[in-house]
C-alpha positions as CSV (number, residue, x, y, z in Angstrom):
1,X,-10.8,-45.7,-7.9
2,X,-9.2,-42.2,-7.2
3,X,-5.9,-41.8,-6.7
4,X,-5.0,-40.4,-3.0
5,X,-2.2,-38.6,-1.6
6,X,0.3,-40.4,-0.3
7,X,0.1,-40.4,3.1
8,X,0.8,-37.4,4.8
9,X,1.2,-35.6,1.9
10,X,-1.5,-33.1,2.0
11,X,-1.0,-32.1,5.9
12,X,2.8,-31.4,4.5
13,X,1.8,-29.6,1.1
14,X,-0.9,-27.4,4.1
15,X,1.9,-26.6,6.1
16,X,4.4,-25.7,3.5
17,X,1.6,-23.6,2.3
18,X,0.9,-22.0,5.7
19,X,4.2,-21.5,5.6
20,X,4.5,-19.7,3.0
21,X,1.6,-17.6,3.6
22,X,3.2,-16.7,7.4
23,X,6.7,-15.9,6.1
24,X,5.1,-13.8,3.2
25,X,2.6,-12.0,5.4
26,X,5.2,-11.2,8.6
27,X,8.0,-9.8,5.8
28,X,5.1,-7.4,4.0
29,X,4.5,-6.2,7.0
30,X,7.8,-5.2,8.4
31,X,8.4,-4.0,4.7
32,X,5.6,-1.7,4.8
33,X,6.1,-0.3,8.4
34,X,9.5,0.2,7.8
35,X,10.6,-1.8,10.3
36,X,12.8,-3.5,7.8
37,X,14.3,-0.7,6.1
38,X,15.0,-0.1,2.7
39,X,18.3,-2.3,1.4
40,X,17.9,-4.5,4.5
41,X,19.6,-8.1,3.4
42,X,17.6,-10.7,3.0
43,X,19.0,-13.8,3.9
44,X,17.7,-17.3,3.2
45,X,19.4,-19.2,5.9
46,X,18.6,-16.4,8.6
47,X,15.4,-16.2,7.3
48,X,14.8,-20.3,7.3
49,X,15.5,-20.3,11.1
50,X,13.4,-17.3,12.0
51,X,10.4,-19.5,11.2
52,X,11.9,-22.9,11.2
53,X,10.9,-23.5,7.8
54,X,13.3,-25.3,5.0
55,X,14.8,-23.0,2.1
56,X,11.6,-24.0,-0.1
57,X,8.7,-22.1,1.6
58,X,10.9,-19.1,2.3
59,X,11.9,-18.7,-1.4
60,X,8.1,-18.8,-2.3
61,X,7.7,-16.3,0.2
62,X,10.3,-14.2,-1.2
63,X,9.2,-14.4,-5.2
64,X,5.7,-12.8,-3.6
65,X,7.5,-10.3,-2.1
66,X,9.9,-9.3,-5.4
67,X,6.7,-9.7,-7.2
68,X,5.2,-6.9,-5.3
69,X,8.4,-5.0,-5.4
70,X,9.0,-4.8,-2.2
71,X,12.4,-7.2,-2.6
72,X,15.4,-6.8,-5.5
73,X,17.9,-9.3,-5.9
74,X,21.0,-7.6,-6.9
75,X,23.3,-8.4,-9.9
76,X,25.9,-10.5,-7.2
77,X,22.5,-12.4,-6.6
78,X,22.2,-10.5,-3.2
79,X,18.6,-10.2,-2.2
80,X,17.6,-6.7,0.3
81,X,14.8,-4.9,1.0
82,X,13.7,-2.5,-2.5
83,X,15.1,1.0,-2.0
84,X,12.4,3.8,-2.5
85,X,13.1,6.0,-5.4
86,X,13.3,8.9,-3.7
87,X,15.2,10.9,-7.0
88,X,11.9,10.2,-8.9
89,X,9.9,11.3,-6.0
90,X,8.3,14.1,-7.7
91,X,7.2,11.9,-10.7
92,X,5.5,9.5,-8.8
93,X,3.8,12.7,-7.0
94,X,2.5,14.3,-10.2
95,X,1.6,10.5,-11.9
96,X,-0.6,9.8,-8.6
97,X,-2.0,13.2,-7.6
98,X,-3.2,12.7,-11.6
99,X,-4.7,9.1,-10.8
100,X,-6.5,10.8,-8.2
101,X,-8.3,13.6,-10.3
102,X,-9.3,11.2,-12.9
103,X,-10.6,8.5,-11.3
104,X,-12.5,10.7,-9.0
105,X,-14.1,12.7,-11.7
106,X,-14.9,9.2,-13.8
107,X,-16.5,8.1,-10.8
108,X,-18.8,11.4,-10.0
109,X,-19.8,10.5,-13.8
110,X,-20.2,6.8,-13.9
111,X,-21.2,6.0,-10.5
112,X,-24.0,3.5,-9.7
113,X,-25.7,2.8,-6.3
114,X,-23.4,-0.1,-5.5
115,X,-20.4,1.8,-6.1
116,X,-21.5,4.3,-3.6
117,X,-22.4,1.3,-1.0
118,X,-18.9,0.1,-1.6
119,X,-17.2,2.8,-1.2
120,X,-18.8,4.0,1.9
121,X,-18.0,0.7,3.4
122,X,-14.4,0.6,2.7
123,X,-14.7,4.2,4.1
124,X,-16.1,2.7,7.7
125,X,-13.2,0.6,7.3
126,X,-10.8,3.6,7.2
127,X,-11.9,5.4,9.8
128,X,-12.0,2.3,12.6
129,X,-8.3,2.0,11.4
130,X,-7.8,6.0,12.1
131,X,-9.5,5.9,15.4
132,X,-7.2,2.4,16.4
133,X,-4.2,4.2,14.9
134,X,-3.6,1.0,12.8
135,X,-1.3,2.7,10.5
136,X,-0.5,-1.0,8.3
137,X,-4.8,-0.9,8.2
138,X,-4.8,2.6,7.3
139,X,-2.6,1.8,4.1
140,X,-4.4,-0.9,3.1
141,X,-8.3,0.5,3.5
142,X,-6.8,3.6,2.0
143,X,-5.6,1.9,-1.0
144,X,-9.2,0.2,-1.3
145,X,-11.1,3.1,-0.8
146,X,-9.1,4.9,-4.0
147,X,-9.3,1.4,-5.8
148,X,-13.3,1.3,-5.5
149,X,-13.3,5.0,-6.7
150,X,-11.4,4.1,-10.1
151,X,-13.7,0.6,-10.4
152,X,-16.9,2.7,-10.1
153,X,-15.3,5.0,-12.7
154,X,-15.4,2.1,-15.0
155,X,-12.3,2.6,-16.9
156,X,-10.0,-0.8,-16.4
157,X,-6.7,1.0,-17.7
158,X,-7.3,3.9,-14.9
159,X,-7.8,1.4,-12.6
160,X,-4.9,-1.4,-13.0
161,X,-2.4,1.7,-13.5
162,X,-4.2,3.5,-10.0
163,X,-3.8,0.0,-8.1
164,X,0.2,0.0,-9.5
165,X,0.7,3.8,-8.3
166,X,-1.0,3.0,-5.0
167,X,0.9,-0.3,-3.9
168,X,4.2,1.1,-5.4
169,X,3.9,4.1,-2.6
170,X,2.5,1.8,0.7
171,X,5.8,2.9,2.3
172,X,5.7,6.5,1.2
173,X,2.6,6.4,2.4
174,X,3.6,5.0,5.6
175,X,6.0,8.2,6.1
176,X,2.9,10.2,6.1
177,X,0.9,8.9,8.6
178,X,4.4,8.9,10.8
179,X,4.6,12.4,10.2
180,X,1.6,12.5,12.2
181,X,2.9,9.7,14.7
182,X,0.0,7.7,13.2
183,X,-2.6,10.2,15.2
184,X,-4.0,11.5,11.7
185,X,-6.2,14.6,12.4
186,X,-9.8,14.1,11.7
187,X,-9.8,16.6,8.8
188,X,-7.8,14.2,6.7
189,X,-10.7,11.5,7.1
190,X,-13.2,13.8,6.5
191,X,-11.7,14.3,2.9
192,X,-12.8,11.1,1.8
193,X,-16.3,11.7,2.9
194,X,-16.4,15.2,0.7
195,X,-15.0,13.0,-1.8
196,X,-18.1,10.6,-1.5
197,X,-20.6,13.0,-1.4
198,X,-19.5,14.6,-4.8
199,X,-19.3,11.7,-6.2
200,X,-23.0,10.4,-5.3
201,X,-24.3,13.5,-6.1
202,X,-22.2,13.6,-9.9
203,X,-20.5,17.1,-9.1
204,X,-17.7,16.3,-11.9
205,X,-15.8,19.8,-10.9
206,X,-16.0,19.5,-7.2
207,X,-15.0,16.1,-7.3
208,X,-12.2,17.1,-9.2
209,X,-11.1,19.8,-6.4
210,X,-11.4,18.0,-3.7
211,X,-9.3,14.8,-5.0
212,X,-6.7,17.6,-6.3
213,X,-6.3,18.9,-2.6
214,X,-6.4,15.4,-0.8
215,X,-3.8,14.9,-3.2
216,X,-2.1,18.2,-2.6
217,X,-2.1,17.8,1.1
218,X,-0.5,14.8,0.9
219,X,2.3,15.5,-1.2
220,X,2.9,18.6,0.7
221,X,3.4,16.5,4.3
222,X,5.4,13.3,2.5
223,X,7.7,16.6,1.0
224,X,7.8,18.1,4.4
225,X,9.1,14.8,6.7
226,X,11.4,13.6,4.3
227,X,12.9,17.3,4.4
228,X,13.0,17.2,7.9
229,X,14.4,13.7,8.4
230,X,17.2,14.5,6.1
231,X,18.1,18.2,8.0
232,X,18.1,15.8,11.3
233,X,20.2,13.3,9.9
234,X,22.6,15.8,8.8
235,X,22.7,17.4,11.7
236,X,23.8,14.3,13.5
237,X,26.3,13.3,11.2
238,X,27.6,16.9,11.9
């Protein structure tokens, strides 16, 4: 005879679980959007009857979250929302504008039917979330789109150290489609498709140019809000 659950333990091992999964999801997203600035606290009792969870669920939650480096617990053990590294900005900006050209011009040589399928679809994906001005669905078809184009490359190494680049800068990214109050112009979705169609066709070099100036463009508009944002802030401290 099997053994069984006591029971009522598997409806309370689902709910921690749902638990978990609710806390996790709702703190990502407020993480992402910014809503929950960089070095936020994060406190477990606060945090426990927010959701009306015990402690267990929301320190599951939490380890997802420090996992993904969105969370850092601080040598006095206090927990807050990861800074971004804005001294190393320009670092990050030449690692992932480098991410960019590569994998692009591995994919314009490697690319097989499905790739292209795939791609395109995550594409669809990306423009719906332009046209609903989903900016947390932007980010994350975004980051698939570029993820497909380093898989269909075929280089794993490309493709696990793209993926890092890309979920390391979901809230940078987030301050570029504010710099556009989430209304990004039509030009910048059109990129992708020039990137596709290089691809498909195996046009190394203009695959290479156009993924440099998607890149470019980018950078340029990240560089330009943060600039502003720190002039205005000045300016009121002032």
């Amino acid at each position: 005879m099997k053994n069984q659950a006591p029971k009522g333990e598997g409806d309370a091992t689902r709910k921690r679980g749902s638990g978990v999964s609710t806390v996790y999801e709702t703190l990502r997203r407020e993480i992402i959007d910014l809503t929950m600035p960089p070095g936020t606290p994060i406190d477990e009792a606060q945090l426990s009857e927010r959701f009306a969870l015990s402690r267990t669920p929301i320190r599951e939650a939490l380890v997802r979250l420090a996992h993904e480096n969105l969370i850092t617990t601080l040598t006095n053990r206090a927990t807050i929302v990861s800074q971004i590294d804005f001294l190393n900005l320009s670092s990050f900006f030449d690692a992932i504008t480098l991410m960019y050209r590569i994998t692009t011009r591995e994919a314009a040589m490697n690319r097989r039917p499905q790739d292209i399928a795939r791609i395109r679809d995550i594409q669809s994906a990306f423009a719906a979330s332009v046209d609903a001005k989903a900016p947390l669905d932007m980010i994350a078809t975004n980051r698939d789109f570029h993820v497909a184009i380093a898989e269909a490359g075929g280089n794993r190494y490309y493709v696990e150290l793209f993926t890092r680049l890309l979920d390391e800068g979901r809230r940078i990214l987030r301050l570029y489609y504010s710099s556009f109050n989430d209304e990004l112009p039509r030009q910048y979705v059109t990129e992708h498709e020039d990137m596709i169609e290089a691809i498909e066709s195996g046009d190394v070099e203009r695959a290479d140019r156009l993924a440099t100036a998607h890149a470019d463009q980018i950078v340029r508009q990240i560089q330009s809000y943060i600039s502003a944002d720190r002039r205005q802030s000045h300016a009121v401290q002032l």
